[in-house]
NUVO-759311 format. One record per residue: x, y, z of N, C-alpha, C in turn. Coordinates in pm, whole numbers, plus 50000, padded with zeros to 5 digits. Layout:
REM NUVO-759311
XYZXYZXYZ/...
//
This chain:
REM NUVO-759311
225270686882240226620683382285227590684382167/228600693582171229820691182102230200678482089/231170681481971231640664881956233360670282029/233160662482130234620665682226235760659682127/235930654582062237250654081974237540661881836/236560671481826236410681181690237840686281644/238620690381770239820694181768240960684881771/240990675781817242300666481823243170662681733/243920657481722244780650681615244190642281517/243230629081568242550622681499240880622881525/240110625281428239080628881430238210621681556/238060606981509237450600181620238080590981725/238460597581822239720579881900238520576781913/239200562082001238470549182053238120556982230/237000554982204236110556282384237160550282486/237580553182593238280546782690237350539482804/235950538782766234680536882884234220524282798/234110509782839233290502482775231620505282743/231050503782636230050506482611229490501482488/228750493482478228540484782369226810488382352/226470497982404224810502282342224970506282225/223580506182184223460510682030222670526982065/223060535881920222270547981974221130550681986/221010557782071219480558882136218950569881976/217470571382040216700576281921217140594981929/217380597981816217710609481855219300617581876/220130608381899221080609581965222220609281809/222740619181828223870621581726224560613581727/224840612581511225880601081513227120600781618/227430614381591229000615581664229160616981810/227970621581853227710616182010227930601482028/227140588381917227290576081978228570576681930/229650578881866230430570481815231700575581890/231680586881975232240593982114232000583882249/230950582882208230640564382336231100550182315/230630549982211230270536082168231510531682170/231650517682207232900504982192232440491682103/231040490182055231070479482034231120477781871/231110465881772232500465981677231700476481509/230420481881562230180489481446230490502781443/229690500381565231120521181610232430521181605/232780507981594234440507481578234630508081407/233930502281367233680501781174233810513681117/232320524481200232270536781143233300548381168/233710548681309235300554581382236740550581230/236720537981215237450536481106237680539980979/236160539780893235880545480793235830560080800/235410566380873235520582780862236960584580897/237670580980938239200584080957239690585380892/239710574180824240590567180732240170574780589/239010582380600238430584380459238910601980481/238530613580586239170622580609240570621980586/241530615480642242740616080684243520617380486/242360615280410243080610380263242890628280203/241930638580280241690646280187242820657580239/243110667780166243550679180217243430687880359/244400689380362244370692780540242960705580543/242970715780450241830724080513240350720080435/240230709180377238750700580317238820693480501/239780688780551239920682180629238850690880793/239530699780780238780714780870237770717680843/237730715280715235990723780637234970709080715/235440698280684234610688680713234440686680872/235450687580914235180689281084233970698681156/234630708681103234050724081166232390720381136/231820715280972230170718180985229740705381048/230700689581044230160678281030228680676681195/228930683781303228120685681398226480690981337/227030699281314225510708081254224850707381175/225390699781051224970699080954225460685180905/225160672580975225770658580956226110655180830/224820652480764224090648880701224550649680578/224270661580526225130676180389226900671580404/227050671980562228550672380518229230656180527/228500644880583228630633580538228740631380372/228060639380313227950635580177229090645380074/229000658080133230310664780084231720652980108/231900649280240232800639480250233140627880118/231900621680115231710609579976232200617379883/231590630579838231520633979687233250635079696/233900641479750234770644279791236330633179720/235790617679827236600610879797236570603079703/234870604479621235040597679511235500603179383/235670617879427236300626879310238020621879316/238310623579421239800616979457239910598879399/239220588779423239420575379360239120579979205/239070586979151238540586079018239950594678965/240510600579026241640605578975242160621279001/240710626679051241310642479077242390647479171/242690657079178242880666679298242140678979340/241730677079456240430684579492240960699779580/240160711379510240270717079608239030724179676/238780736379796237860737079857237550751679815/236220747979790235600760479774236360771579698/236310777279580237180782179502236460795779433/236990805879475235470818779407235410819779285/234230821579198234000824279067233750842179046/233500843678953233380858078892232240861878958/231410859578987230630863079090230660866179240/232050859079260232210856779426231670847479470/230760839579453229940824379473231110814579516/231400805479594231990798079600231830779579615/231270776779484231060762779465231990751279558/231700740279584232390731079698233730730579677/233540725179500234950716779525235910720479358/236640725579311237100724079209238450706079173/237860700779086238070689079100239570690078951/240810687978967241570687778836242130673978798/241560667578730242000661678649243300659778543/243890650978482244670650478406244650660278278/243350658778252243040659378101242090672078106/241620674878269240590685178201240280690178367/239340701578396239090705378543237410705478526/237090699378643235720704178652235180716178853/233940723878833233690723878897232560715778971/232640708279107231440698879149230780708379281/229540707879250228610716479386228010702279412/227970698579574227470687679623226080693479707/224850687279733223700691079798223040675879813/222940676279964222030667780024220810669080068/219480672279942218720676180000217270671680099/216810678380150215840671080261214800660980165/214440646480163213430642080137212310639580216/211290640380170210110634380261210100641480457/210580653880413209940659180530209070656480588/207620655280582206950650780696207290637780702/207580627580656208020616680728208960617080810/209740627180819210670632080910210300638181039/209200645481000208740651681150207830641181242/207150633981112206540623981229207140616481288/208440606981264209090600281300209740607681418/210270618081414210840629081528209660629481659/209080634881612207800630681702207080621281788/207570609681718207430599881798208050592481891/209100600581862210370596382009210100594382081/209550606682189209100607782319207570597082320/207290593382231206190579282248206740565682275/207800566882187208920552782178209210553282317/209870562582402210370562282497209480557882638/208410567482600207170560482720207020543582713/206900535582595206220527182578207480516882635/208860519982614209750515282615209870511682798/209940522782872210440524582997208990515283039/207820509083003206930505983075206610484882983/208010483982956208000471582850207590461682993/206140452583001206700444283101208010431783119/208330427583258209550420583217208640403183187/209550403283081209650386083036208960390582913/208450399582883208180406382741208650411582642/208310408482516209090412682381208010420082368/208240436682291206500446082238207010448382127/205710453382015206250455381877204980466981874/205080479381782204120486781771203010486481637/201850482481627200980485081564200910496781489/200200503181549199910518081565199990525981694/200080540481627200250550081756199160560081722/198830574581821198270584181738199120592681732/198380603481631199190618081628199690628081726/200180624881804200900637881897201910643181882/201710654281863202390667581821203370669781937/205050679681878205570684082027204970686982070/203640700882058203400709382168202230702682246/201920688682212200470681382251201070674782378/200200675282501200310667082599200520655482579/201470644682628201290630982613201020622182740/200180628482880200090626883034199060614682965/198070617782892196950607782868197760594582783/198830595282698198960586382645199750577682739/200590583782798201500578782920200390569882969/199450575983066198260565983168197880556283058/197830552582930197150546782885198050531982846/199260536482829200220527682788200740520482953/200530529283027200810525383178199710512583201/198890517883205197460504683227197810489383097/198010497582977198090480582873198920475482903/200520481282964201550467582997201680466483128/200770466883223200610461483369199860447683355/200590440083343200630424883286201190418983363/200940407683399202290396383442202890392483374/204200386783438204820382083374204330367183278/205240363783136204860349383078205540339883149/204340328283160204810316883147205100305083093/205430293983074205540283782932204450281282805/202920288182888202110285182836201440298182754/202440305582770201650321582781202020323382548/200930331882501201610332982365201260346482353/201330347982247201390364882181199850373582191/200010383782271198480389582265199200404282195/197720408382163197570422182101196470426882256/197160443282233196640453782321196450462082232/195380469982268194570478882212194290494682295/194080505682306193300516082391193190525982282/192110531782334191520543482204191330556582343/192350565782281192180579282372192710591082297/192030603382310191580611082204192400617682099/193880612782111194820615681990194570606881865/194280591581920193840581381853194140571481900/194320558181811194580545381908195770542081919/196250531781999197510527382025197000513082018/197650506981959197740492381899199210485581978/199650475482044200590468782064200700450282023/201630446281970201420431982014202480432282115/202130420482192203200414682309203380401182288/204990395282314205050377782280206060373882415/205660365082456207200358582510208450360582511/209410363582569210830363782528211430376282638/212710372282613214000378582718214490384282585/214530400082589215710409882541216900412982595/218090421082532219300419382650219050435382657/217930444782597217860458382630216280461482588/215640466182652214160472282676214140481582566/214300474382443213810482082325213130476382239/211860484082159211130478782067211490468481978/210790457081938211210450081826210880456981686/209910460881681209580467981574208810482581641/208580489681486207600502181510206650503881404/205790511881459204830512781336205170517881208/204950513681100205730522981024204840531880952/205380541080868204840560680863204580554980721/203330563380674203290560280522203760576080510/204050579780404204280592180357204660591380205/204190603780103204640604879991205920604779949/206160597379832207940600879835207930610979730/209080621379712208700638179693210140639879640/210510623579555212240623579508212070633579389/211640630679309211740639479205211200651879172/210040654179266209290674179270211390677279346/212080668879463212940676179550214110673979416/214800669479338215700671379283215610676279182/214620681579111214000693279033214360710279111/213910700579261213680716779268215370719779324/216350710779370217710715079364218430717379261/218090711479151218680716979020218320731278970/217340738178993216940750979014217670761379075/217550755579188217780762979311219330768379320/220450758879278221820757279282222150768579148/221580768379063221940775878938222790789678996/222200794079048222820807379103224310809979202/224500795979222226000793079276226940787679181/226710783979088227990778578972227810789178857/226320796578825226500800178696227360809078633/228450818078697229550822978681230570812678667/230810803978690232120793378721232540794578575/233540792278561234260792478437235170776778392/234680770878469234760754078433233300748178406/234030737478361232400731778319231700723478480/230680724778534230230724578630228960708478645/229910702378760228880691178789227950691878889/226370688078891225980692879080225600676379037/226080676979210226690661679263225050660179348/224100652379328223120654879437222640639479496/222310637979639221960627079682220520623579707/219950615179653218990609279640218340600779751/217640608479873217820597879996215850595480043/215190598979924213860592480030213650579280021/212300576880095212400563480132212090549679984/211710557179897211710549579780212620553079654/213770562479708214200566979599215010558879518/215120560779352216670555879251216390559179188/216970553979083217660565378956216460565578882/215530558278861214280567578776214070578378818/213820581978955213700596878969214420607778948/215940600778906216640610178833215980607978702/216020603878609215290601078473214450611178470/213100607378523211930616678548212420630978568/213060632378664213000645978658214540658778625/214950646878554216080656178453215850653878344/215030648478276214810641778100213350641578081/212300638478148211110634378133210480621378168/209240620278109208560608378166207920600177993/207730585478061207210580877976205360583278055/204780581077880203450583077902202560573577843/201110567577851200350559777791198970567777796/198400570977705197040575877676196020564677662/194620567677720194030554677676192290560977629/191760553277544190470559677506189430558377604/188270562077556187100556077707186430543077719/186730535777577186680521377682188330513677680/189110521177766190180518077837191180508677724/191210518277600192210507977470193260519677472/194410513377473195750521577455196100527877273/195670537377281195690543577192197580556677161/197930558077253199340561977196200350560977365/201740558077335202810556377441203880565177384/205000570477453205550576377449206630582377552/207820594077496208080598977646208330613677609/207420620077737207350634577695208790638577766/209460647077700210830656077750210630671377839/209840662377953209500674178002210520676178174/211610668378151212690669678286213170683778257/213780690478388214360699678423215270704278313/216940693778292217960695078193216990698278024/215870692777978215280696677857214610704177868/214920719978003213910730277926214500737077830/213570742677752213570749277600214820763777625/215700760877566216430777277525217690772477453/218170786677389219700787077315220970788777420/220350792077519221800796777598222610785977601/223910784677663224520775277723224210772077824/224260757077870224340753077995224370757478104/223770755878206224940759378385225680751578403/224730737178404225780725978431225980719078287/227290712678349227900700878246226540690678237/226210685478382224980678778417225400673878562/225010661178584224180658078722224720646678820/225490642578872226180630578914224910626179084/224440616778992223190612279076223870601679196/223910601079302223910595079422222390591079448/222730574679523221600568179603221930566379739/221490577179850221530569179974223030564580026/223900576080015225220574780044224890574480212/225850563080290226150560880379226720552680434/226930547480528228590533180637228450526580497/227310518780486227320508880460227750510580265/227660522180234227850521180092226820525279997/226940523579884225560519879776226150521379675/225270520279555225470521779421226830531679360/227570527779293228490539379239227350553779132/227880561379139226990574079087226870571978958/225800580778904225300578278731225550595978691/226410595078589226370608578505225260610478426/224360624878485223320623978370224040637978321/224250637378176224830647078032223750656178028/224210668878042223000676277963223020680577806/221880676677815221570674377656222240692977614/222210700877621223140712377577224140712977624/225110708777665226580708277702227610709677633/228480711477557228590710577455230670713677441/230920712477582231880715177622232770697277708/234100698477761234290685077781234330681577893/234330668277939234450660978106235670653578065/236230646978219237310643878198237160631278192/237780621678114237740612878105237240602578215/237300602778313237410597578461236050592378469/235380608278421234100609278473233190605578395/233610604778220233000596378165232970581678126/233870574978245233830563978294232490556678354/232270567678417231010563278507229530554178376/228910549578429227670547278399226600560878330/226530564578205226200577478211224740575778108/223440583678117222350587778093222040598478028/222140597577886221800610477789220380610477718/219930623377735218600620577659218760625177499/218320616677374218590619177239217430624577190/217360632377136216590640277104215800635476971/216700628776920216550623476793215310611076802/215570604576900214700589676880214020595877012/213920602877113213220609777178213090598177303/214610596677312214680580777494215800585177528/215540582077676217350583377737217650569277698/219330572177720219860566177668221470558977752/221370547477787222300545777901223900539177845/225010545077827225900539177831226310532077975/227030519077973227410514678099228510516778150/228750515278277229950519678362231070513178309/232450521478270233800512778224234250505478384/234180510878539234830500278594233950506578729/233500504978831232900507178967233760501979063/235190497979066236030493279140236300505979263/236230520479212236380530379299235870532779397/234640524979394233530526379511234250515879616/234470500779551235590497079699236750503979784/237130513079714238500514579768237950527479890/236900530179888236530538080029236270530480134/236550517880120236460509680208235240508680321/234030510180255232650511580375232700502380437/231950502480569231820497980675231200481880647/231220475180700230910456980650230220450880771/229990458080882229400451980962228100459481014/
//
């Protein structure tokens, strides 16, 4: 589904249909927030308005036109966007270099111009597909909740899109054909083993005001922050390395355990401990084996790295400048405001100056409810 107001005057009006559900699984942000009336869809309707309406009329278009297809990427182009603007720039869109490449955003400053390439890249893919996957399980288990029942999920098994789920259906059909509780009734666990694997439920007492899970099982999966922002610092080289400003890549940090060590790790290196064979620590250290310290004379691509955590409604951390240790050219003052992370070569540690003020991050005014 299109987002029926892509075109209008103001990005998101207010729904004229009462509707106070929350979004279903699956279901695009901008689909619920095209529905929704109740006061967080009214939060997020506010904040994206209010936060578009500040940038340039065709950043304004650029952000419309992908924000459907590509949420996610262009939610975060949005952020990088306006935090280049609270910090002092004037932004513009997409600007060609000597190559023809056209990096996001050329950002000008008072004192100096930079170019910023923003990338939101995928973390923890398969935790992504399994979770996708399990929709159409959520949904069976959901439509068959008995009434006067609260369910929470244990475990589930592996079913694939292209895997039948007729057997898991009958199986989940039979565990909540229950009666209803009565004063005396308490919390049971359900169990069935059928050949995807098992399905685990608890069930307790209680009135919901909507037939949805209290909890779900949750997915273990590797977190893959730092092999993935290694491998975008790579990857991007070939879109700024003509630019003829000094060049920031803006990148967001979104798996499920991610922060800024994994920027550390994998723009500077790691610390290390060796130990002998009966387990005595014999040398510590930190090898300089991040991305920004591989070995050469050339110059730079980038200036360096403006690390994001988990940009979204609700906010997060203001960004960390990591310097590349060959840079050797200037940032604008603004930006070396920030909280910034250099690795010294000399004493062989990064090295953290602290943020002069993080006040900029309020004035985007995120969502509070």
């Amino acid at each position: 589904m299109m987002n029926q107001h892509e075109h209008s005057g103001i990005w998101l009006p207010e729904p004229h249909t009462h509707d106070e559900t929350y979004a279903d699984r699956g279901e695009h942000t901008l689909d619920w927030l095209a529905r929704c009336t109740n006061q967080r869809a009214i939060e997020c309707r506010r904040f994206l308005n209010e936060n578009l309406a500040l940038l340039p009329k065709n950043i304004q278009e650029y952000i419309r036109s992908k924000a459907y297809h590509h949420w996610k990427s262009t939610f975060f182009e949005l952020m990088v966007a306006r935090v280049l603007q609270e910090l002092g720039a004037t932004i513009e869109l997409e600007q060609t270099n000597s190559e023809g490449r056209r990096p996001d955003f050329t950002a000008r400053f008072l004192d100096e111009t930079i170019i910023v390439e923003a990338v939101s890249p995928v973390f923890n893919s398969d935790a992504g597909e399994i979770a996708k996957n399990r929709i159409p399980l959520f949904r069976i288990i959901e439509s068959n909740i008995p009434q006067g029942w609260r369910v929470g999920i244990w475990k589930l098994p592996t079913i694939g899109p292209n895997d039948s789920r007729k057997e898991f259906e009958r199986a989940v059909k039979r565990m909540l054909s229950i009666s209803q509780p009565n004063e005396m009734s308490e919390a049971i666990e359900l169990s069935a083993e059928i050949s995807t694997g098992v399905i685990r439920l608890r069930l307790w007492p209680g009135k919901t005001k909507s037939r949805r899970l209290m909890w779900e099982a949750p997915i273990t999966a590797f977190d893959n922050s730092e092999e993935r922002i290694r491998y975008v610092v790579k990857r991007k080289r070939s879109q700024v390395r003509s630019s003829d400003k000094p060049v920031l890549l803006a990148i967001e940090a979104s798996g499920i355990s991610s922060d800024f060590h994994d920027f550390d790790k994998a723009l500077f290196g790691h610390t290390y401990e060796s130990y002998n064979v009966r387990m005595q620590l014999e040398a510590m250290g930190f090898r300089p084996d991040g991305v920004l310290n591989a070995r050469g004379n050339k110059p730079s691509t980038y200036a360096g790295v403006l690390a994001f955590l988990n940009v979204g409604f609700p906010g997060g951390p203001a960004p960390v400048l990591y310097n590349h240790p060959r840079f050797m050219g200037n940032l604008p003052k603004a930006i070396l405001g920030l909280e910034q992370r250099r690795y010294d070569k000399a004493s062989n540690e990064i090295q953290m100056v602290p943020a002069e003020a993080n006040d900029f991050m309020q004035r985007l005014n995120f969502v509070q409810t």
